[in-house]
Every structure is written in C-alpha cells, then in structure tokens.
C-alpha positions as CSV (number, residue, x, y, z in Angstrom):
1,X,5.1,-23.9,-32.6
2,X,3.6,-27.6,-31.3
3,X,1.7,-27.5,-27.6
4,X,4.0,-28.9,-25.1
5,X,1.8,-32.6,-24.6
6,X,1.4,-31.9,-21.0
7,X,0.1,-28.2,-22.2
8,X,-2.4,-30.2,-24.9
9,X,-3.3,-33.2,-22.9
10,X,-3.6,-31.8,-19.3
11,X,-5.5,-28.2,-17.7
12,X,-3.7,-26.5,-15.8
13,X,-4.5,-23.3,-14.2
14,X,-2.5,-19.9,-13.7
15,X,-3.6,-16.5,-12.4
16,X,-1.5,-13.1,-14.2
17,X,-1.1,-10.4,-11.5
18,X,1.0,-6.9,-12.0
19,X,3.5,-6.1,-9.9
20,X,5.1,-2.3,-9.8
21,X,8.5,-1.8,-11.4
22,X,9.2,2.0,-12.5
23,X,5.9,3.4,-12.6
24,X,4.7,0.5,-14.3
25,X,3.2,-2.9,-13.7
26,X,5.1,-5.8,-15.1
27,X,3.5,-9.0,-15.4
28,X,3.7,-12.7,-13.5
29,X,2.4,-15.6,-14.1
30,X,1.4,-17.9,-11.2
31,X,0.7,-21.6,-12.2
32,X,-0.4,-24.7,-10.8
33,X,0.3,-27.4,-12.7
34,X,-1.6,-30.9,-11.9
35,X,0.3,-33.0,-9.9
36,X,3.5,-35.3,-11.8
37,X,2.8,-32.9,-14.8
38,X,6.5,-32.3,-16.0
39,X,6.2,-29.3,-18.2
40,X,9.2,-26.5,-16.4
41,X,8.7,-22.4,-16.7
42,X,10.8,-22.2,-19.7
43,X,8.5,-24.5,-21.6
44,X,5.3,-22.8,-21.0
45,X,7.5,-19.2,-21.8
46,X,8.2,-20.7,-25.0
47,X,4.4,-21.6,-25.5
48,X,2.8,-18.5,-24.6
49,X,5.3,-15.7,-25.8
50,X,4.3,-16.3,-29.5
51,X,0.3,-16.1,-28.4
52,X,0.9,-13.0,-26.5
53,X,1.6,-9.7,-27.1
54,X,4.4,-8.0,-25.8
55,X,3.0,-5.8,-22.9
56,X,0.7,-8.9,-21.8
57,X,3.9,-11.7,-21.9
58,X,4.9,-12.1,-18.4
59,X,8.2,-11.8,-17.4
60,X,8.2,-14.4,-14.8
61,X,6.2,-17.7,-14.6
62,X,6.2,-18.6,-11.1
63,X,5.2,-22.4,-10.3
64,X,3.1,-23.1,-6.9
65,X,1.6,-26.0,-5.5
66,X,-1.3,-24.8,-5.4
67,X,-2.8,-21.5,-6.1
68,X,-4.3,-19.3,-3.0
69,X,-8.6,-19.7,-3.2
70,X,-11.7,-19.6,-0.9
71,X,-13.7,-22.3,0.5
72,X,-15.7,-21.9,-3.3
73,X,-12.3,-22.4,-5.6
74,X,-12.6,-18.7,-6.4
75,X,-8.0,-17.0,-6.7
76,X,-6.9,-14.9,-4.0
77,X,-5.0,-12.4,-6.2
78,X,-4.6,-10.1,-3.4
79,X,-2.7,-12.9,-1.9
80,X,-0.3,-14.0,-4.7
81,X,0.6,-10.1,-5.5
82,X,1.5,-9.8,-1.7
83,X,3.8,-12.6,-1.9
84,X,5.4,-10.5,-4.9
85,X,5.9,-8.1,-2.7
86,X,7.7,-10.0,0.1
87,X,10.3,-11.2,-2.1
C-alpha cells in the first residue's frame, strides 16, 4: 500500500493508550497532526492496519490538537486515558 503523502512528507506524532473493555485493554490512537495537514482517521487506519498486528491495531484513531505534555515536551498519558474515560 503507498504512504499517504502527508504520512511520507510530514511527522506527525501519536501516543497508543489501552483503555478497559471486557477484561481487556483495547487500543486508541491519539494523534496530532501538524497544522493544515489533511490526512483524516480512516486514512491513517488504512496505513497502519497492514504494519500492525492485530492485538496492537487500534480500534480508534482519535485526532487532537495537540497532544497533553510538560513544560519539557515529554505525553501525559495519564491524561489522554482519563479523557477515555470521561466519554
């Protein structure tokens, strides 16, 4: 399958976090894309679901505007799995 351009030509950053469902944890994706980039959730889906396997696609890409951090750039995950929780 060809790289979306905007997947080839631009970074973009994402963070995976579980999220309980039946004594399990099912997989999200959280992703900031750089600003104007065009590239929509199904696209990347279709990108990364060949890469991946199964039990490590997620089932959800969820797009932000920007990603929870410190002062230092470093992910609050803690953050983006409690707004999992409060939807």
């Amino acid at each position: 399958m060809a790289i979306p351009g905007d997947l080839r030509d631009e970074k973009f950053c994402q963070e995976l976090v579980g999220r309980a469902v039946e004594g399990n944890e099912e997989v999200v994706a959280f992703v900031q894309l750089m600003q104007g980039s065009p590239v929509k959730p199904a696209e990347l889906m279709a990108f990364i679901n060949p890469q991946l396997t199964s039990y490590k696609r997620p089932s959800e890409i969820i797009m932000l505007d920007a990603l929870p951090a410190t002062s230092t750039g470093k992910i609050l995950k803690h953050k983006l799995a409690e707004s999992l929780r409060g939807a």
